[in-house]
Biopython code that builds the backbone (N, CA, C, O; Angstrom):
import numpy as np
from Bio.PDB.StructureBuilder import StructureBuilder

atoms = [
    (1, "UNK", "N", (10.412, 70.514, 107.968)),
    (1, "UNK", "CA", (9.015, 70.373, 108.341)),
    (1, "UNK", "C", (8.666, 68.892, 108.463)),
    (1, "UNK", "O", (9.225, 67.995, 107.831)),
    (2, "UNK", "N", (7.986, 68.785, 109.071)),
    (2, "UNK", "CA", (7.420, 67.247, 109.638)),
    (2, "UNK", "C", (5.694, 67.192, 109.418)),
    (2, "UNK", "O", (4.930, 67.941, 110.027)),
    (3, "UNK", "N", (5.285, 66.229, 108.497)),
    (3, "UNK", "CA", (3.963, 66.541, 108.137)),
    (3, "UNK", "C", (3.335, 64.789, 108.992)),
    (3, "UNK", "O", (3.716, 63.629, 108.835)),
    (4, "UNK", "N", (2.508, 65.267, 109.666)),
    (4, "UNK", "CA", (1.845, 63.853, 111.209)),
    (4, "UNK", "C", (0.723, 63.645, 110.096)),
    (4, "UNK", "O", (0.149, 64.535, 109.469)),
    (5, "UNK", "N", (0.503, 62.010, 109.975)),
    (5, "UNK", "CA", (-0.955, 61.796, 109.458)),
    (5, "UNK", "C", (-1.438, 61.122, 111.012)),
    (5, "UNK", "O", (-0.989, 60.171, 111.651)),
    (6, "UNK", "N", (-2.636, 62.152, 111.298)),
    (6, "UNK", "CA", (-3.143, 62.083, 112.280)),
    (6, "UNK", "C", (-5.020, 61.915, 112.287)),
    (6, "UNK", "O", (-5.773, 62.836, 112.604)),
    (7, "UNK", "N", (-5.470, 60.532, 111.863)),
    (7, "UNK", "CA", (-6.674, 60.135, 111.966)),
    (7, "UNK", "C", (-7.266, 60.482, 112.990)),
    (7, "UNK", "O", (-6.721, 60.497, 114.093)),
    (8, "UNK", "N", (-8.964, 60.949, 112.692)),
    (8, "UNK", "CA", (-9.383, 60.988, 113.733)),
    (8, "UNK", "C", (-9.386, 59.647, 114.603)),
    (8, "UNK", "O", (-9.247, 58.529, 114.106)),
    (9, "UNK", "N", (-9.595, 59.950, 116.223)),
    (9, "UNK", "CA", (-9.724, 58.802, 116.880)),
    (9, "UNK", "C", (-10.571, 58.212, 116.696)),
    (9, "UNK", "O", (-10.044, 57.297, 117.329)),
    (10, "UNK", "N", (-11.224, 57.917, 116.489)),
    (10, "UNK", "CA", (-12.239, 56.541, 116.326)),
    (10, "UNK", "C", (-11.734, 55.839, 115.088)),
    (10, "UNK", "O", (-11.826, 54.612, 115.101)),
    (11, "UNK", "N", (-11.266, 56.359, 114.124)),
    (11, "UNK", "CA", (-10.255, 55.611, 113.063)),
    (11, "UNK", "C", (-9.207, 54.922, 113.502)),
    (11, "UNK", "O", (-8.919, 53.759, 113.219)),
    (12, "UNK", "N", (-8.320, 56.079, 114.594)),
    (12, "UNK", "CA", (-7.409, 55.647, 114.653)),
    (12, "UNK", "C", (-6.902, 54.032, 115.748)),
    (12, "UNK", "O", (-6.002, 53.192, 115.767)),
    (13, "UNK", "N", (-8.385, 54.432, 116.655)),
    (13, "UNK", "CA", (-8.351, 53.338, 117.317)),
    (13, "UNK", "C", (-9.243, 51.832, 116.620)),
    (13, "UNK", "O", (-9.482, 50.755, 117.167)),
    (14, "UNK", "N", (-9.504, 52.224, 115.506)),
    (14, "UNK", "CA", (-10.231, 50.856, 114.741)),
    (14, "UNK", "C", (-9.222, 50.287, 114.048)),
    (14, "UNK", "O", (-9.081, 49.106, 113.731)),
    (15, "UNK", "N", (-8.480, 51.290, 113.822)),
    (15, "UNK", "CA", (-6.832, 50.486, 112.660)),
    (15, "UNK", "C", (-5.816, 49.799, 113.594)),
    (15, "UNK", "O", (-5.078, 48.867, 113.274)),
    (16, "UNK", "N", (-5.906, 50.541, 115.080)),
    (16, "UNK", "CA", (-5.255, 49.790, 115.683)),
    (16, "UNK", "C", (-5.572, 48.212, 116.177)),
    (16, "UNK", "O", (-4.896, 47.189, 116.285)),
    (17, "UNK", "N", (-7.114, 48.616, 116.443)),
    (17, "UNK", "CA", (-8.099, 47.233, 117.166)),
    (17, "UNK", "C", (-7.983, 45.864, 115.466)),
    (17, "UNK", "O", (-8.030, 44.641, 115.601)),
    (18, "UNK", "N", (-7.856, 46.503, 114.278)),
    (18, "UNK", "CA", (-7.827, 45.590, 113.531)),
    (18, "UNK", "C", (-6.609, 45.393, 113.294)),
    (18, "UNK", "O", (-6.434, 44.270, 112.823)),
    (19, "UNK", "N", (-5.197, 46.297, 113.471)),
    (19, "UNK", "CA", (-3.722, 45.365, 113.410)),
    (19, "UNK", "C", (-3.720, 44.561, 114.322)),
    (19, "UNK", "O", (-3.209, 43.510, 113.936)),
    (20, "UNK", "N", (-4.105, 44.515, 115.573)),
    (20, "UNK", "CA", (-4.280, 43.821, 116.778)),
    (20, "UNK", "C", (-4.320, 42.251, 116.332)),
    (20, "UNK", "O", (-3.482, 41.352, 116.414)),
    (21, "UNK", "N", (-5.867, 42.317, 115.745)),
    (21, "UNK", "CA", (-6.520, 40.904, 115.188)),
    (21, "UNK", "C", (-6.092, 40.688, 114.347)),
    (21, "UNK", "O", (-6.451, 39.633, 113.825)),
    (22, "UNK", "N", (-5.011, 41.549, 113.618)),
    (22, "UNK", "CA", (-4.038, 40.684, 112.010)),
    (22, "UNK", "C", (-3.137, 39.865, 112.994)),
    (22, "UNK", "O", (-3.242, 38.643, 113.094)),
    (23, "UNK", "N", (-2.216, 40.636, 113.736)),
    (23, "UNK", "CA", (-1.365, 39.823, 114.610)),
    (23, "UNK", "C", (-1.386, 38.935, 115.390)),
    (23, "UNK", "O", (-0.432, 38.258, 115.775)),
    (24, "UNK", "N", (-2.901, 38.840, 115.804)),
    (24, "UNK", "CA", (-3.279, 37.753, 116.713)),
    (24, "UNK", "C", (-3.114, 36.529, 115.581)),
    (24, "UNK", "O", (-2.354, 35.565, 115.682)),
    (25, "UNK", "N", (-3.791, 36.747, 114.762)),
    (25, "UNK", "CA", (-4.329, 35.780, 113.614)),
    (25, "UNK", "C", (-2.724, 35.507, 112.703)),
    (25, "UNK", "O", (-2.708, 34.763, 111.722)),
    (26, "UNK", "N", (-1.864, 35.988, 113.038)),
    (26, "UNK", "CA", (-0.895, 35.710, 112.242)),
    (26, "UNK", "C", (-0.138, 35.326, 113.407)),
    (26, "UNK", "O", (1.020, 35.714, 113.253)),
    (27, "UNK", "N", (-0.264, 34.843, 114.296)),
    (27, "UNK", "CA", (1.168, 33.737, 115.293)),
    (27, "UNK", "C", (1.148, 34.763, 116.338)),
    (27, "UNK", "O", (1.222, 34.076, 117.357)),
    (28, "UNK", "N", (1.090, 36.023, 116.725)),
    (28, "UNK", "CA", (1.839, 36.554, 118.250)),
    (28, "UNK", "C", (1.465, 35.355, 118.909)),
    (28, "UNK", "O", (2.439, 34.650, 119.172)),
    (29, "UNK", "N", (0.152, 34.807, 119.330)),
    (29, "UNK", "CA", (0.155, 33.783, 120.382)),
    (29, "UNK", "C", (1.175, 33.135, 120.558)),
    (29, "UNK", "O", (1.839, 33.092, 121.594)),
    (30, "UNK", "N", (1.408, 32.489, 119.385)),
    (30, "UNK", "CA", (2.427, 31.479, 119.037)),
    (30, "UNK", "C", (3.987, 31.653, 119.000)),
    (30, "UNK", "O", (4.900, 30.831, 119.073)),
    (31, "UNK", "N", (3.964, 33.071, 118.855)),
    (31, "UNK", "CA", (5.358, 33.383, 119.043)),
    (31, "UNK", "C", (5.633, 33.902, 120.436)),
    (31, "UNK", "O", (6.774, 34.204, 120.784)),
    (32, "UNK", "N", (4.533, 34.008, 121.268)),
    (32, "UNK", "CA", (5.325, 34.360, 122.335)),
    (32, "UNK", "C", (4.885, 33.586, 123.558)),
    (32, "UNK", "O", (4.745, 34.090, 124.672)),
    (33, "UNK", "N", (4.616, 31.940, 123.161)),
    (33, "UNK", "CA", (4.519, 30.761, 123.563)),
    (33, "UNK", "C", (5.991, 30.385, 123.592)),
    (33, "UNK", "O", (6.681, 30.095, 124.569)),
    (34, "UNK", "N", (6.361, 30.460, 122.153)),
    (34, "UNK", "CA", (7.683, 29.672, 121.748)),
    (34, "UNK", "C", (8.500, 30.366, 122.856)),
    (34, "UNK", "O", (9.147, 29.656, 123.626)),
    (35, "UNK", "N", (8.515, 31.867, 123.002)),
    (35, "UNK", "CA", (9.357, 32.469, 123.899)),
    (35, "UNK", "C", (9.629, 31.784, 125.300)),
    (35, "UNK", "O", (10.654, 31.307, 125.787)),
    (36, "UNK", "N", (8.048, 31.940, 125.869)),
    (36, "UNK", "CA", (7.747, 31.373, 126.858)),
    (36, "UNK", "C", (8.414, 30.255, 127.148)),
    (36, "UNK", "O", (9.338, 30.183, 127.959)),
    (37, "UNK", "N", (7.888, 29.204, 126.382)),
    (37, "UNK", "CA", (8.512, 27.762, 126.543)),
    (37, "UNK", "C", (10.128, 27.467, 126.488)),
    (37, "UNK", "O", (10.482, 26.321, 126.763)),
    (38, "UNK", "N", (10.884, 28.206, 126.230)),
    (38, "UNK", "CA", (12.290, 28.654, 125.935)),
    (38, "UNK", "C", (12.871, 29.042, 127.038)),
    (38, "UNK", "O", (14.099, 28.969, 127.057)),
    (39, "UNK", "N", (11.927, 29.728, 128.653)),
    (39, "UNK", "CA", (12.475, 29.734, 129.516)),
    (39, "UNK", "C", (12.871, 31.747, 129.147)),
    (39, "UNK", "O", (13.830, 32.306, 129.679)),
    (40, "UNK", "N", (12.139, 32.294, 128.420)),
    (40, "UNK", "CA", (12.328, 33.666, 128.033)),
    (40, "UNK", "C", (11.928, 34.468, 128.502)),
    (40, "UNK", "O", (12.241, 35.615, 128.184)),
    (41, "UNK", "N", (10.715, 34.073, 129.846)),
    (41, "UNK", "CA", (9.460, 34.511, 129.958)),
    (41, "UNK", "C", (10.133, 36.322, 131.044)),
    (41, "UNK", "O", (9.502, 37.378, 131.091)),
    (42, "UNK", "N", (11.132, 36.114, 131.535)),
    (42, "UNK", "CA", (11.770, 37.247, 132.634)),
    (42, "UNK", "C", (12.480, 38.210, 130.845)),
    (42, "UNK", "O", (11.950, 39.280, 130.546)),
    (43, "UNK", "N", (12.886, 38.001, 130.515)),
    (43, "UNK", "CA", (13.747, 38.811, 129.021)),
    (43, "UNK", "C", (12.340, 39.279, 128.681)),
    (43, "UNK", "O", (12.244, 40.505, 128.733)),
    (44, "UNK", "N", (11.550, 38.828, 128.446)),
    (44, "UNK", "CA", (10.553, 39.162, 127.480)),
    (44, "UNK", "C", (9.716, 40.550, 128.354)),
    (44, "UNK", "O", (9.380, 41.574, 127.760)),
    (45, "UNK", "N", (9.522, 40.358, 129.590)),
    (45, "UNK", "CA", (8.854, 40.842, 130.303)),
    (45, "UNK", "C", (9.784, 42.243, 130.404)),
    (45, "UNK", "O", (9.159, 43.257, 130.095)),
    (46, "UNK", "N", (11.089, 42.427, 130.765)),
    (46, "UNK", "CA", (12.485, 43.441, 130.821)),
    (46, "UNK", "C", (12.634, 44.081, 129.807)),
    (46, "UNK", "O", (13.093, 45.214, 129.950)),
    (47, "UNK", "N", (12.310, 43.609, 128.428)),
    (47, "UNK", "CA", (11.988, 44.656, 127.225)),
    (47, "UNK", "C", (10.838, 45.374, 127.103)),
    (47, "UNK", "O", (10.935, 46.338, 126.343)),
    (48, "UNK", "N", (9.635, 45.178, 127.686)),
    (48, "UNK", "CA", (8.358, 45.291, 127.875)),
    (48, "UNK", "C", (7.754, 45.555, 126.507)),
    (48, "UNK", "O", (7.612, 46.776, 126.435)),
    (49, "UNK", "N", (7.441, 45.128, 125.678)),
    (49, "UNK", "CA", (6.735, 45.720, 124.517)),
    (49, "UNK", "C", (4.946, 44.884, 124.728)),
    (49, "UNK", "O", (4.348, 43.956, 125.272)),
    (50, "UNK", "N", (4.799, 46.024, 123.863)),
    (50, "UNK", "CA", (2.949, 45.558, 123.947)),
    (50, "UNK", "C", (2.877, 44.415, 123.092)),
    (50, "UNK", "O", (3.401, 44.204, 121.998)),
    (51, "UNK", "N", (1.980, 43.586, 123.945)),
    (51, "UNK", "CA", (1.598, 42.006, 123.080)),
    (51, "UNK", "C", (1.928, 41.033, 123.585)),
    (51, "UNK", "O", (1.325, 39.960, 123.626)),
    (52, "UNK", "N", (3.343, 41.432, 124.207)),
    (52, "UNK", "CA", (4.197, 39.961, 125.001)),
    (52, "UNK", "C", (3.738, 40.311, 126.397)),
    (52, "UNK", "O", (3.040, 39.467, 126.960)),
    (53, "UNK", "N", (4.024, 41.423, 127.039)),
    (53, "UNK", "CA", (3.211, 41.464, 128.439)),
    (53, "UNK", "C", (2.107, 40.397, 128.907)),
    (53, "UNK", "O", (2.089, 39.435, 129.675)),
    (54, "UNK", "N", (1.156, 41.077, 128.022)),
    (54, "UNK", "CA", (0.046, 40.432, 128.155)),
    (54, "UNK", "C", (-0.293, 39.463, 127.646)),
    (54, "UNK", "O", (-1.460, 39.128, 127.846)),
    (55, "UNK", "N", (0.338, 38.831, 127.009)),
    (55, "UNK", "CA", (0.263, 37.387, 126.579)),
    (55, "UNK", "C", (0.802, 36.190, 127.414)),
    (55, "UNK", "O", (0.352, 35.063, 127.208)),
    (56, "UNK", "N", (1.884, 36.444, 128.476)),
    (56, "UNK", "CA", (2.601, 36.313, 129.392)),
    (56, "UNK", "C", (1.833, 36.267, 130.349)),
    (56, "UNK", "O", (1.698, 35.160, 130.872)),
    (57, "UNK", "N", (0.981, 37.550, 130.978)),
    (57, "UNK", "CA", (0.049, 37.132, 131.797)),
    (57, "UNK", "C", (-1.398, 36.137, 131.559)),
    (57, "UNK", "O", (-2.298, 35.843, 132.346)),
    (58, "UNK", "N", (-1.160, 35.764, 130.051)),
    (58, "UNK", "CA", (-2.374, 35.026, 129.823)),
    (58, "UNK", "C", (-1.766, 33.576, 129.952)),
    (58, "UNK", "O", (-2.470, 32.634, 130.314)),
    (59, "UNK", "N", (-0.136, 33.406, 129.574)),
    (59, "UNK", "CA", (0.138, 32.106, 129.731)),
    (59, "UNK", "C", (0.380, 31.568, 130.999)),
    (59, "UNK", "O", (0.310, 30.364, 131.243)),
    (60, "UNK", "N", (0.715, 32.597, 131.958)),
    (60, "UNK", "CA", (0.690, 32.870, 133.870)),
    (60, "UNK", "C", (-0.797, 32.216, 134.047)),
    (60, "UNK", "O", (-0.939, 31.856, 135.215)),
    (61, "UNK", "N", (-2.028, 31.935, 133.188)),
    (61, "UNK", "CA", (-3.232, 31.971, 134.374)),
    (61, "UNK", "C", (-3.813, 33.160, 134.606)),
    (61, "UNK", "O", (-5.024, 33.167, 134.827)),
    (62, "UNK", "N", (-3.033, 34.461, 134.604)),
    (62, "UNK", "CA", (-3.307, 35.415, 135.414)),
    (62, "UNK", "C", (-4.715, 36.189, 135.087)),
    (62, "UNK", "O", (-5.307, 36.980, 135.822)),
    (63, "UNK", "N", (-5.240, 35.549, 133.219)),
    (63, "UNK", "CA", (-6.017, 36.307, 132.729)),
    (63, "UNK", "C", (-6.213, 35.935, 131.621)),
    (63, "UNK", "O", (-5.188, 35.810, 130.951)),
    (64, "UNK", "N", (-7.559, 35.591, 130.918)),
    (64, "UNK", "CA", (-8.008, 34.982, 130.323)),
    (64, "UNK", "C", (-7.453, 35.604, 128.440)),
    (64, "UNK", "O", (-7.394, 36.818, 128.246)),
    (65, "UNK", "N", (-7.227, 34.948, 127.668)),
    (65, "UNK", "CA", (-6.547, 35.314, 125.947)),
    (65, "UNK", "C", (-8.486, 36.796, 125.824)),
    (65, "UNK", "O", (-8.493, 37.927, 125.339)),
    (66, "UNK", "N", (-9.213, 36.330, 126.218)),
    (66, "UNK", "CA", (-9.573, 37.875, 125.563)),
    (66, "UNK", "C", (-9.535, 39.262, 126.140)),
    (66, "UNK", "O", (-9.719, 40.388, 125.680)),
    (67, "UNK", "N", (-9.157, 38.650, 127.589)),
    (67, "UNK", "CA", (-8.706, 39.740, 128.346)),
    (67, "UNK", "C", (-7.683, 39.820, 128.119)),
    (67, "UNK", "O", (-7.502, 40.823, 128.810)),
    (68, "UNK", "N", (-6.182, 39.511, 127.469)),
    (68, "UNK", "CA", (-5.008, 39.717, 127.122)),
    (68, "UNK", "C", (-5.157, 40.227, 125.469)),
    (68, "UNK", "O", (-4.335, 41.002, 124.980)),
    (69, "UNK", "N", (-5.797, 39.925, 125.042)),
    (69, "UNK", "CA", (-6.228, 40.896, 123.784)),
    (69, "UNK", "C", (-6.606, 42.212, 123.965)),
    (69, "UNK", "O", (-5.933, 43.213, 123.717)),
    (70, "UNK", "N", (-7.904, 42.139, 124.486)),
    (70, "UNK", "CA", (-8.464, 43.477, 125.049)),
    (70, "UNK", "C", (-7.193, 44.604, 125.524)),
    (70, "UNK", "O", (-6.976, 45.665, 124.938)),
    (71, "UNK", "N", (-6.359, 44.048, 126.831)),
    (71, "UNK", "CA", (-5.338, 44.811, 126.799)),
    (71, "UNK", "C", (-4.170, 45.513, 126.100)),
    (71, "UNK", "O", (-3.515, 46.529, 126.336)),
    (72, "UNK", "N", (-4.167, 44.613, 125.187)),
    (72, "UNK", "CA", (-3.293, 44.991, 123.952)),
    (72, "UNK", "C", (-3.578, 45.746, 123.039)),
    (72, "UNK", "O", (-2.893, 46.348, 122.213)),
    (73, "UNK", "N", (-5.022, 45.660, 123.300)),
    (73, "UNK", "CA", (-5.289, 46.928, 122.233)),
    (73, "UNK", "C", (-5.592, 48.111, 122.802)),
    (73, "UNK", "O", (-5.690, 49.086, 122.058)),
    (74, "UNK", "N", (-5.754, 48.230, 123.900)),
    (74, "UNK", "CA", (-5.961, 49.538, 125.398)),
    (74, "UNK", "C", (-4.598, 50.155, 125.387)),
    (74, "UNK", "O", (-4.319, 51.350, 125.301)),
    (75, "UNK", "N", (-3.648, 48.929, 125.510)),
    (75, "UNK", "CA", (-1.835, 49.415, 125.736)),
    (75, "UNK", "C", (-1.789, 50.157, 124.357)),
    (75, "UNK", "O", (-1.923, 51.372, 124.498)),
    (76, "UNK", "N", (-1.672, 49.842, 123.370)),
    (76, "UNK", "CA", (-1.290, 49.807, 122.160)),
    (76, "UNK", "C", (-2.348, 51.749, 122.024)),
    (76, "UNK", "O", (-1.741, 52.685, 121.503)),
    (77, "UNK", "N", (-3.177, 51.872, 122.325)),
    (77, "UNK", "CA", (-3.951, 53.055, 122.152)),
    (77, "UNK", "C", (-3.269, 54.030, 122.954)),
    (77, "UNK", "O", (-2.731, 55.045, 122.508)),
    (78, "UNK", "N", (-3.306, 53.747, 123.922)),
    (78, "UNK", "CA", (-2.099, 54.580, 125.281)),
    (78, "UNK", "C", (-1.168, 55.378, 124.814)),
    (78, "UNK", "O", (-0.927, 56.583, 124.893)),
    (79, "UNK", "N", (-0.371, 53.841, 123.972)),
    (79, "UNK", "CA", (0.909, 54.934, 123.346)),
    (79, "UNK", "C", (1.225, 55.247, 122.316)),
    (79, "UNK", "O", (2.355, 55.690, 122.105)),
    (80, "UNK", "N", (0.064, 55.070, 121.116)),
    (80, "UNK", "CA", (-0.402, 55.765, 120.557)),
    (80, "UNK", "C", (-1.220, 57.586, 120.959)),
    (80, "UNK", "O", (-1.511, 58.550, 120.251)),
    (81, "UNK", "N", (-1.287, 57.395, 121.905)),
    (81, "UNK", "CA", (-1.787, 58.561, 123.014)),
    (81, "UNK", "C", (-0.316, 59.400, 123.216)),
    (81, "UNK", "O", (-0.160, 60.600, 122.990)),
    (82, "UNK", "N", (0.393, 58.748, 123.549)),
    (82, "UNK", "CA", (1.357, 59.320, 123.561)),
    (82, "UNK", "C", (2.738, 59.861, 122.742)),
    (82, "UNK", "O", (3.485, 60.827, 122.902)),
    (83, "UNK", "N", (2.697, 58.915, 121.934)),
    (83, "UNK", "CA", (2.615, 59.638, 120.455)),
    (83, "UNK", "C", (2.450, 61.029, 120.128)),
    (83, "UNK", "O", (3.209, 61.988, 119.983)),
    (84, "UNK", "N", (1.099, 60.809, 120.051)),
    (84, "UNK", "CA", (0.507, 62.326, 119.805)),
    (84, "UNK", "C", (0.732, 63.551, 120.360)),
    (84, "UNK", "O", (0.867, 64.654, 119.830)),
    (85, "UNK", "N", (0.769, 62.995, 122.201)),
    (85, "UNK", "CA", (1.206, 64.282, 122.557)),
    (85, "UNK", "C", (2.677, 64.452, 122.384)),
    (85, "UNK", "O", (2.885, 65.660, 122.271)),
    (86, "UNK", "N", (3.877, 63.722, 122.308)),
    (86, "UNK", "CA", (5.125, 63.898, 121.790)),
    (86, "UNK", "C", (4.719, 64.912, 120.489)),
    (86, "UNK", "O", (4.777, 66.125, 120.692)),
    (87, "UNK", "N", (4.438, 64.573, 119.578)),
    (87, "UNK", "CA", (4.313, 65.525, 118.131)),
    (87, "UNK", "C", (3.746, 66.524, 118.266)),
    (87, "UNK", "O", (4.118, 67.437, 117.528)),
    (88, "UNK", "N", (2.563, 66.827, 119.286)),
    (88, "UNK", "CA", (2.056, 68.231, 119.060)),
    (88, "UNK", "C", (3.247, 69.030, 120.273)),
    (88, "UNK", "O", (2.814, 70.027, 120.850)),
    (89, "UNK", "N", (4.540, 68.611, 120.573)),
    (89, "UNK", "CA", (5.644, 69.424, 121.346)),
    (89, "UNK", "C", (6.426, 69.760, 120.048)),
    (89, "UNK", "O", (7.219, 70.702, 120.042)),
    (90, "UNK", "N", (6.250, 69.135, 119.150)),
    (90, "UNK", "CA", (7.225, 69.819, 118.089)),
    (90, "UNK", "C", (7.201, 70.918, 117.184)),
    (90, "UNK", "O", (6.115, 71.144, 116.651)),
    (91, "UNK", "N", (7.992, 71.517, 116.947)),
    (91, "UNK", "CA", (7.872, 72.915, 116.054)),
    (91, "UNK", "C", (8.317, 72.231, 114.434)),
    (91, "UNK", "O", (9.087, 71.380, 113.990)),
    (92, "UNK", "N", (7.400, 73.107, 113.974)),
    (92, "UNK", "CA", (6.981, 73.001, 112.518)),
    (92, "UNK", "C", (6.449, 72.037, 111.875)),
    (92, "UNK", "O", (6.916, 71.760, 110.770)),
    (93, "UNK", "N", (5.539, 71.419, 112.310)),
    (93, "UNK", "CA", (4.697, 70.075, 112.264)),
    (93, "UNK", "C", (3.685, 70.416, 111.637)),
    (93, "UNK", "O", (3.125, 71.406, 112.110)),
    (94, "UNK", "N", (3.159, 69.907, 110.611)),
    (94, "UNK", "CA", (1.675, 69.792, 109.964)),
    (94, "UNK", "C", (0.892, 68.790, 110.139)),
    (94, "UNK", "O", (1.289, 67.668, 109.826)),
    (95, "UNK", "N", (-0.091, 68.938, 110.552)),
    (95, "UNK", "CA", (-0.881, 67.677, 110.797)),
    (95, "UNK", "C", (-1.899, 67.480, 109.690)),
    (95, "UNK", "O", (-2.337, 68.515, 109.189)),
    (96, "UNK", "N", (-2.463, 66.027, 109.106)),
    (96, "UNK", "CA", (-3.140, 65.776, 107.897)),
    (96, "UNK", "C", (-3.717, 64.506, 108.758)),
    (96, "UNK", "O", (-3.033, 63.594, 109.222)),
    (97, "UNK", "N", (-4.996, 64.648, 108.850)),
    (97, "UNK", "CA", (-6.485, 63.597, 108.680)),
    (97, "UNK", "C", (-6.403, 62.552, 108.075)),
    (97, "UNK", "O", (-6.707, 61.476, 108.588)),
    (98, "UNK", "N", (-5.928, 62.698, 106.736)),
    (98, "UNK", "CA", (-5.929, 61.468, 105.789)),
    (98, "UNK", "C", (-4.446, 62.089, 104.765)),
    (98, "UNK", "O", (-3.843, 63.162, 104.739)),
    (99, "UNK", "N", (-4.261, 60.378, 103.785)),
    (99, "UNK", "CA", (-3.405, 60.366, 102.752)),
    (99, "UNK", "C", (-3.924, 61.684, 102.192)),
    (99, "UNK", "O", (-3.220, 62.671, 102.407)),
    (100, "UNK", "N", (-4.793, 61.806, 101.665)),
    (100, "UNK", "CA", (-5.371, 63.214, 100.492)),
    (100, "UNK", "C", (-4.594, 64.714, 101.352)),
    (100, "UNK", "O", (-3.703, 65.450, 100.929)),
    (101, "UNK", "N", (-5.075, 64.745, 102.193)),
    (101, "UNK", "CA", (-4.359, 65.556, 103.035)),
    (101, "UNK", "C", (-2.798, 66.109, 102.881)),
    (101, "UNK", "O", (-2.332, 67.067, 102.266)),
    (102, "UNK", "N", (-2.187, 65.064, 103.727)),
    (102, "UNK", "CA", (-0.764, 64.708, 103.111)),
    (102, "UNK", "C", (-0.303, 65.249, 101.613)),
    (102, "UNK", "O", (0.385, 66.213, 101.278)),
    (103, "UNK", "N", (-0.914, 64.315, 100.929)),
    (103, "UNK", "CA", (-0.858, 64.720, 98.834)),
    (103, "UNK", "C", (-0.753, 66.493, 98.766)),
    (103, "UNK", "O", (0.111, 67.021, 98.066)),
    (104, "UNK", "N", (-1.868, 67.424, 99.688)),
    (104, "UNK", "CA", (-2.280, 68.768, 99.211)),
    (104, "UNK", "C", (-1.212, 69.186, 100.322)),
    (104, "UNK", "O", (-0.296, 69.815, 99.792)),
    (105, "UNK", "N", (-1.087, 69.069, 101.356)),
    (105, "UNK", "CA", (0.015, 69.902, 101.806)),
    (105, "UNK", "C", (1.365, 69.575, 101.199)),
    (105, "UNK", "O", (2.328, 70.229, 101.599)),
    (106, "UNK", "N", (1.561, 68.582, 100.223)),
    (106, "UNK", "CA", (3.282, 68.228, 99.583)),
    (106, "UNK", "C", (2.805, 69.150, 98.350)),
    (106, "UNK", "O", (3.502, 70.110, 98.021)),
    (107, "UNK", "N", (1.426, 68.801, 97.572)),
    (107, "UNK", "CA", (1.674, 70.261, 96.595)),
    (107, "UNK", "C", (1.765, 71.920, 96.791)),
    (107, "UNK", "O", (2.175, 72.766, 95.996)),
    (108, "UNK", "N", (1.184, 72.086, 98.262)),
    (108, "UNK", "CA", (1.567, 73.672, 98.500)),
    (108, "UNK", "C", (3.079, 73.760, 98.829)),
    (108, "UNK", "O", (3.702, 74.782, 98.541)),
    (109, "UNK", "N", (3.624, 72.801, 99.374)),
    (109, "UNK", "CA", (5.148, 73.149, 99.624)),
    (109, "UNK", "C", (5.920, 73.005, 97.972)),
    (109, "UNK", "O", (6.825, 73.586, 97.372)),
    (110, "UNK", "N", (5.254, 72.220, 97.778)),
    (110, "UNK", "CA", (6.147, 72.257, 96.107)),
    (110, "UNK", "C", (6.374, 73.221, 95.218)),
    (110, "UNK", "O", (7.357, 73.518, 94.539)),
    (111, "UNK", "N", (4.681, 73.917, 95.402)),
    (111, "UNK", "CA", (4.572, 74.577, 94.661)),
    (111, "UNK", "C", (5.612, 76.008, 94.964)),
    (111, "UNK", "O", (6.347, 76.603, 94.176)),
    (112, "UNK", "N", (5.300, 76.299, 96.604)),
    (112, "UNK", "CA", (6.065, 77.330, 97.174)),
    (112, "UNK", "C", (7.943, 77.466, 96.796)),
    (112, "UNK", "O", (8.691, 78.425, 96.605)),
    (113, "UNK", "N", (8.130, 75.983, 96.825)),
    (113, "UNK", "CA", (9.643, 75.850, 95.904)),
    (113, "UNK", "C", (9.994, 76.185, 94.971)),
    (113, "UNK", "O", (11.188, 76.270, 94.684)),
    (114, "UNK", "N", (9.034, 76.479, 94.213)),
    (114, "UNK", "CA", (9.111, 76.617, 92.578)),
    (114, "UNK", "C", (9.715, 78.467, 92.458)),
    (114, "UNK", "O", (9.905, 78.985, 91.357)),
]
sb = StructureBuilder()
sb.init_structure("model")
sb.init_model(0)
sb.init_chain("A")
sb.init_seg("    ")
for serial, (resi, resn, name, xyz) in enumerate(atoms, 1):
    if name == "N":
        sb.init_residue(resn, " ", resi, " ")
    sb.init_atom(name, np.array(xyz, "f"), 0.0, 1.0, " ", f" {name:<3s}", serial, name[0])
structure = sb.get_structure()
């Protein structure tokens, strides 16, 4: 069995919008400057992960750092979007709202062990 902690959305997209601004605030800029400046900028783009894309197009000109934020947290929701629908294809999945959640469905299975 596979038990999903699955926040509602408006949670789930506020935890994302605030890892966003931990990472901003903790170097991505800066680390994917260093990339940049390294001559990385085609590698970086060929792995595609969210954060460097669009940071890439912010060091291009192409688009301003809060519009390359903004996107990152749009991308980052997406596939989180997709996520979700991956897990609700799976068989025998429980889904839980919150930690508490989680806690009461591990004591009904426990208990059912006993």
């Amino acid at each position: 069995m596979v038990i999903c902690l699955m926040p509602d959305r408006e949670r789930l997209y506020k935890a994302i919008n605030d890892r966003v601004d931990k990472m901003m605030k903790a170097g991505l800029l800066r680390e994917a400057e260093e990339l940049y400046n390294r001559g990385m900028k085609d590698a970086i783009l060929a792995i595609n992960v969210i954060g460097y894309n669009e940071l890439i197009d912010y060091l291009d000109d192409r688009i301003s750092l809060d519009s390359a934020i903004t996107q990152i947290k749009q991308n980052t929701r997406r596939f989180a979007k997709r996520q979700i629908t991956w897990f609700k294809g799976m068989k025998n999945i429980r889904y839980a709202r919150s930690d508490k959640e989680v806690i009461d469905i591990l004591r009904v299975l426990w208990k059912r062990e006993k």
